[in-house]
KEVOFI-387802 format. One record per residue (C-alpha): y, z, x; residue number from 1. Coordinates in Angstrom, 3 decimals. Example, Ala and Ser with C-alpha at 12.3 -4.5 7.8 and 13.67 -1.06 7.14 Angstrom:
% residues 2
<yy:-4.500; zz:7.800; xx:12.300; n:1>
<yy:-1.060; zz:7.140; xx:13.670; n:2>
***
This chain:
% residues 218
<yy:25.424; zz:204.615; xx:92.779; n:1>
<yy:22.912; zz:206.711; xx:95.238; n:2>
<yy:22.469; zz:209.915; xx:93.344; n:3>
<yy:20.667; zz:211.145; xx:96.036; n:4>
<yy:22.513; zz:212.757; xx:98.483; n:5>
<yy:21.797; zz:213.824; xx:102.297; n:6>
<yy:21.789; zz:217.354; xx:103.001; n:7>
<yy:25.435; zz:218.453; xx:104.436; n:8>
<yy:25.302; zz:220.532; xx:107.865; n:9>
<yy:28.444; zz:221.947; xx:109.467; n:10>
<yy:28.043; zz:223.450; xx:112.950; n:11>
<yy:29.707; zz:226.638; xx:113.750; n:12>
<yy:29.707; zz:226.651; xx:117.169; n:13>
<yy:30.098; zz:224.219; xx:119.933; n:14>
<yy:26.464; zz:222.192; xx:120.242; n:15>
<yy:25.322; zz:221.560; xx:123.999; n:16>
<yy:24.187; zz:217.860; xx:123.966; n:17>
<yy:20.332; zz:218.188; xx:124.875; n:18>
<yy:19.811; zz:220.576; xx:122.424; n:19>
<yy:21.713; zz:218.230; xx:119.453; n:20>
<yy:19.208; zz:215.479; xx:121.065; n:21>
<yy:16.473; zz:217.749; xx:120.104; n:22>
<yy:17.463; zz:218.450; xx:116.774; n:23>
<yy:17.561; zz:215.046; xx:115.872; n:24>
<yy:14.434; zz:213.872; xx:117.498; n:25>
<yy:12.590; zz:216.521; xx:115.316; n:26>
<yy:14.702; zz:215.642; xx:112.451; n:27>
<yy:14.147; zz:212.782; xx:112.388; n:28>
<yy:10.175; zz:213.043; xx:112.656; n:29>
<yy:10.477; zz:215.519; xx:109.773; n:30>
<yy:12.120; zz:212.779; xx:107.629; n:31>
<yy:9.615; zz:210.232; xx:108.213; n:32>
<yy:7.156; zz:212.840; xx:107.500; n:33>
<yy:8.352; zz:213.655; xx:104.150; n:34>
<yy:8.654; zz:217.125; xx:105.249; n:35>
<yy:12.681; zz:217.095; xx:106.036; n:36>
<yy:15.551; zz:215.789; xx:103.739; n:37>
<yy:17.923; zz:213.197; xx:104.980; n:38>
<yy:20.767; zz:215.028; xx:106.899; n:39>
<yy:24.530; zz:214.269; xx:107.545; n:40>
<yy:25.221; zz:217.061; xx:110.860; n:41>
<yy:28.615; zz:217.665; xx:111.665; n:42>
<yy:29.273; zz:219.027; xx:115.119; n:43>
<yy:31.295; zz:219.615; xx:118.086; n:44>
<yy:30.265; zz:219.535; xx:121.592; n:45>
<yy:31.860; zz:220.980; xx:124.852; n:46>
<yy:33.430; zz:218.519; xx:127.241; n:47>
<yy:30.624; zz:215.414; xx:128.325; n:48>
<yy:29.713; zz:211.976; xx:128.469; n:49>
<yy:27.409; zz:210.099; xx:127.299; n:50>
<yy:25.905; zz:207.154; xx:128.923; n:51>
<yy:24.198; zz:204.614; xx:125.880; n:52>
<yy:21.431; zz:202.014; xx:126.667; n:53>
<yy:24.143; zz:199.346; xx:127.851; n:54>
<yy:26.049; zz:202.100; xx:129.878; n:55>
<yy:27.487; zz:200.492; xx:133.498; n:56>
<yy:27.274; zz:202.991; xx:136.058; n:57>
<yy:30.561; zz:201.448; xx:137.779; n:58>
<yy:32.230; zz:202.586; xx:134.400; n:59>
<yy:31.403; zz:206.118; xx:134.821; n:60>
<yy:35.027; zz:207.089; xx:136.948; n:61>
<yy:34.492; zz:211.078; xx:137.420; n:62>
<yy:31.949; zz:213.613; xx:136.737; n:63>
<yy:34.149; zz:216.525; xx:136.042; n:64>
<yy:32.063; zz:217.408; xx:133.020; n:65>
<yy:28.328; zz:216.448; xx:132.778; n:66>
<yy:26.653; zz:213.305; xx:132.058; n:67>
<yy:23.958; zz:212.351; xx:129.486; n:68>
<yy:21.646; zz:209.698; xx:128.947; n:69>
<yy:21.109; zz:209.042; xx:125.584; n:70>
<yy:18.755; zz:206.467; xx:123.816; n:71>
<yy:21.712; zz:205.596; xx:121.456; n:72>
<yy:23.008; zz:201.933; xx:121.623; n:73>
<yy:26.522; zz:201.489; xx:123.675; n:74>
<yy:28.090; zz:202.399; xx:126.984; n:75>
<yy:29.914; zz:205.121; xx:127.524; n:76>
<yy:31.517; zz:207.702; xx:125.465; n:77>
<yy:33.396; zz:211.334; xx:125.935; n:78>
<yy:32.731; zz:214.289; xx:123.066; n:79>
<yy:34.422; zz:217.552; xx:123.683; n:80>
<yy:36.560; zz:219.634; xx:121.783; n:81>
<yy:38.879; zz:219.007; xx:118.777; n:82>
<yy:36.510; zz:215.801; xx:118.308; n:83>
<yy:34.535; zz:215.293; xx:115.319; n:84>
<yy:30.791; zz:213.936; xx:116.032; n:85>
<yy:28.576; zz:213.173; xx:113.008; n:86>
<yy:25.119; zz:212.626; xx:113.538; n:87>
<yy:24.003; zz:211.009; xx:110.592; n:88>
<yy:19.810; zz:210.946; xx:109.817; n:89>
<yy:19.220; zz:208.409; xx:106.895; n:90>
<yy:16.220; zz:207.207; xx:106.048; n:91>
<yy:16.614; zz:203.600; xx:105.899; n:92>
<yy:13.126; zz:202.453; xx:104.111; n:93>
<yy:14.321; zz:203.640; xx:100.777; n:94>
<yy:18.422; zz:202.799; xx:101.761; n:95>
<yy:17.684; zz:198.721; xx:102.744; n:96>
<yy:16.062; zz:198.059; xx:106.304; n:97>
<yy:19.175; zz:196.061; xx:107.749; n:98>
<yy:20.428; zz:198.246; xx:110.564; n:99>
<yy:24.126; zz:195.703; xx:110.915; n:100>
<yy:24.424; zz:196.647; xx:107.135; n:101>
<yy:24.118; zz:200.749; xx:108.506; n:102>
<yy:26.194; zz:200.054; xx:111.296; n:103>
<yy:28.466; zz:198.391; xx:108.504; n:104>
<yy:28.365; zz:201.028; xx:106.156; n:105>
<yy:29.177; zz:203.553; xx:108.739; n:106>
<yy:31.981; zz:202.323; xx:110.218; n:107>
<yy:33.469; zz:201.839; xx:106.672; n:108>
<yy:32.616; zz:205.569; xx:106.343; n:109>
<yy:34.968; zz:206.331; xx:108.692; n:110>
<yy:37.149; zz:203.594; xx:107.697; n:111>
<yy:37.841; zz:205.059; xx:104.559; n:112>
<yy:38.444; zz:208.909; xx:105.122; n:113>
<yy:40.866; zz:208.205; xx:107.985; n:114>
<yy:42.658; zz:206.091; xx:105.404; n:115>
<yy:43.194; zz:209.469; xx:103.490; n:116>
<yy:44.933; zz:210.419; xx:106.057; n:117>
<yy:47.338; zz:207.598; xx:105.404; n:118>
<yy:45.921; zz:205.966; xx:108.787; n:119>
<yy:45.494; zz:202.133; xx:108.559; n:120>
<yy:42.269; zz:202.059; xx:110.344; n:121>
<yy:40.065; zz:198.630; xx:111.252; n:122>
<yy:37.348; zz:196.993; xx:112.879; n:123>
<yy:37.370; zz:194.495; xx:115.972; n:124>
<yy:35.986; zz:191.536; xx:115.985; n:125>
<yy:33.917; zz:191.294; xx:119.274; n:126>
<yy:34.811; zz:195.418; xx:119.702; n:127>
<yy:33.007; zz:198.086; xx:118.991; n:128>
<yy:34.570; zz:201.764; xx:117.546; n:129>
<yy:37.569; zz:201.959; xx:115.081; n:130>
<yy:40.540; zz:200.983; xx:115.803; n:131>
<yy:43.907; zz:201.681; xx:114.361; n:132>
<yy:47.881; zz:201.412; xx:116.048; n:133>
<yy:48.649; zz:204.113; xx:118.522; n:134>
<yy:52.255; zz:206.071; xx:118.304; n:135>
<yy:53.853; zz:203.262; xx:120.205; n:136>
<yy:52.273; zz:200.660; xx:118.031; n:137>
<yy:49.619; zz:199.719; xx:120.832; n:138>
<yy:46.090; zz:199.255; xx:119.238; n:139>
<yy:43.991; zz:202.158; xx:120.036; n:140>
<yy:41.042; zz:203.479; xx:119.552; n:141>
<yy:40.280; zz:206.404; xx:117.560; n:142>
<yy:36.743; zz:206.504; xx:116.663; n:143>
<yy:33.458; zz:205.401; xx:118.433; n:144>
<yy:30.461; zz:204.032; xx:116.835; n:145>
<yy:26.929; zz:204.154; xx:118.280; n:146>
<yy:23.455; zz:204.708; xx:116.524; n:147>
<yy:20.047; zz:204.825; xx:117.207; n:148>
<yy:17.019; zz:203.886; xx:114.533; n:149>
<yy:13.467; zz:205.200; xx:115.304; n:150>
<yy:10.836; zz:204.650; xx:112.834; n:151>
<yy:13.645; zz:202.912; xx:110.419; n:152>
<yy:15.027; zz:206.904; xx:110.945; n:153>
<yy:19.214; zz:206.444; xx:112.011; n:154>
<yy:20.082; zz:208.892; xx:114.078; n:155>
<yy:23.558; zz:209.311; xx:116.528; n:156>
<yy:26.456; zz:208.168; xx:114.335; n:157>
<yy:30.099; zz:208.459; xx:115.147; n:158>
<yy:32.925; zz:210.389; xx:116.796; n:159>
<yy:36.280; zz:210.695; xx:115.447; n:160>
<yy:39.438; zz:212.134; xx:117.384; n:161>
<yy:41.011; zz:214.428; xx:115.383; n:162>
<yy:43.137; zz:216.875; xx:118.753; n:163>
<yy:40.918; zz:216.424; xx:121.642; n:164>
<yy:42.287; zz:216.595; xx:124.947; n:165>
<yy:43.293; zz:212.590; xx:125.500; n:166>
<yy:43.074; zz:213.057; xx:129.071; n:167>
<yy:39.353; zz:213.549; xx:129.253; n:168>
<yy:38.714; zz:210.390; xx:128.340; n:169>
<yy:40.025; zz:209.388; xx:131.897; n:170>
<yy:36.886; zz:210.156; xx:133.411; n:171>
<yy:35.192; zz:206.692; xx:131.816; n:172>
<yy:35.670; zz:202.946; xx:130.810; n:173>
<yy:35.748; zz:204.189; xx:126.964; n:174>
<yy:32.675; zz:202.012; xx:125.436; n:175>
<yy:33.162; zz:199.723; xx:128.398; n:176>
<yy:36.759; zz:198.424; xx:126.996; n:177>
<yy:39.247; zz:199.210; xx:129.671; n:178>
<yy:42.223; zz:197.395; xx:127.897; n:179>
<yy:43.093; zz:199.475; xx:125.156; n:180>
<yy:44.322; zz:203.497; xx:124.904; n:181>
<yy:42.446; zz:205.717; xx:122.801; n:182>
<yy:44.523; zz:208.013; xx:120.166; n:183>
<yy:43.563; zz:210.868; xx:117.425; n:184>
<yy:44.628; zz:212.182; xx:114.348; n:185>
<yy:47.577; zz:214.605; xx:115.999; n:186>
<yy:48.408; zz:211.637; xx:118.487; n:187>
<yy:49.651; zz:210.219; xx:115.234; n:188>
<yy:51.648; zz:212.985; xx:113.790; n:189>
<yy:48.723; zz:214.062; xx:111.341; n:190>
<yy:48.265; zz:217.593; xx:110.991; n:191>
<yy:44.967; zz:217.934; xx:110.100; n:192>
<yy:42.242; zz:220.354; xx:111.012; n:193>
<yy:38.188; zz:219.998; xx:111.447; n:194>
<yy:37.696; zz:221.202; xx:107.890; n:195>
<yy:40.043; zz:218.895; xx:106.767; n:196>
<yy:38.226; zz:216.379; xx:107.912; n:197>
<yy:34.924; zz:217.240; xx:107.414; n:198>
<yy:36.213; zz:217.241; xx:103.347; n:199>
<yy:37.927; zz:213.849; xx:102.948; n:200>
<yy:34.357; zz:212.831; xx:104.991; n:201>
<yy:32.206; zz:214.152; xx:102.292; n:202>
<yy:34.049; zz:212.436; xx:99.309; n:203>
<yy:33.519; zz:209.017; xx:100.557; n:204>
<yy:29.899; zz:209.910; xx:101.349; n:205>
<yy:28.633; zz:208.268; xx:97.552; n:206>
<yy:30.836; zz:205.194; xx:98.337; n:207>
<yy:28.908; zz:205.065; xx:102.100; n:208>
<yy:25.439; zz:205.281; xx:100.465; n:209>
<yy:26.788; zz:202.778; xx:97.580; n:210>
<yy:27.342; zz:199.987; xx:100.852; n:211>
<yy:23.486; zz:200.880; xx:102.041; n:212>
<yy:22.422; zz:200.174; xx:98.741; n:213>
<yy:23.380; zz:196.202; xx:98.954; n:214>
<yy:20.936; zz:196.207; xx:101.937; n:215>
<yy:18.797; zz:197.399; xx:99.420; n:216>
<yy:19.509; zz:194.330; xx:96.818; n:217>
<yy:18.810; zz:191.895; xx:99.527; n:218>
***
């Protein structure tokens, strides 16, 4: 068991997307300075999307809402809204230097606290996000995955749809996977709020830094 923890960060207000970039890129010099703690930063943005290192342009279908380049791994993602984004800065010299066992770890995160929501959530082989069955028993997707390490410093995370507005996601090729919906905690029927969330998220945090520690052991 980690008994150190990450510092805990809830956002009040809506985060504009360069100035999250910002915060991390400091943070996350801090951390491998010794002079900042490890940080998990919950956060919301207004309506955007994000174009990751592997982003196709032809995938980009509309730019009602502005686009970002981002030095995170992936294509193409939407935040806005009524979506959960955790940015997650973990220092992974003293956690195990295996960034698939972070990746890993993080997607179990998630994994596990939608399953307190009594959502059966999974991974994809050969797909990346979380995945889970839509309303009309479709697979969908309901959380995206993408991370960036600097300096063995994670930063980016994940993004969970707990009542976004569905229809934004129009606007792009979702992580390049054009096949599949994407869904969100009220698209199922669970009535659950931010802070709801953002609780069941921080009770599965030991069990999160428990799967970094078998990096660790290697």
């Amino acid at each position: 068991m980690n008994s150190t923890l990450p510092k805990w960060q809830v956002a009040g207000t809506r985060i504009a997307y360069p100035d999250a970039l910002d915060f991390m890129e400091r943070r996350n010099a801090g951390i491998r300075a010794g002079t900042a703690e490890e940080l998990v930063w919950l956060i919301e943005h207004p309506p955007l999307y994000t174009a990751g290192t592997s982003a196709d342009p032809a995938e980009l279908l509309s730019q009602q809402f502005p686009v970002y380049k981002t030095g995170r791994g992936g294509r193409h993602t939407y935040h806005g809204p009524g979506q959960r984004v955790g940015y997650v800065m973990i220092d992974l010299r003293k956690r195990g230097r295996d960034v698939r066992q972070f990746v890993y770890a993080l997607e179990g995160w998630v994994i596990d606290t939608l399953a307190e929501f009594g959502v059966a959530a999974r991974r994809a082989e050969g797909r990346i996000g979380i995945w889970t069955d839509n309303a009309e028993g479709k697979e969908a997707k309901i959380g995206a995955i993408g991370v960036r390490i600097k300096g063995w410093i994670t930063m980016h995370g994940f993004a969970v749809n707990i009542d976004p507005d569905l229809s934004h996601f129009g606007g792009i090729v979702p992580c390049g996977i054009s096949e599949y919906p994407v869904t969100s905690l009220a698209a199922l029927g669970v009535e659950a709020d931010m802070a709801d969330w953002d609780a069941a998220l921080q009770t599965k945090m030991p069990d999160f830094l428990d799967a970094l520690s078998l990096a660790r052991q290697k």
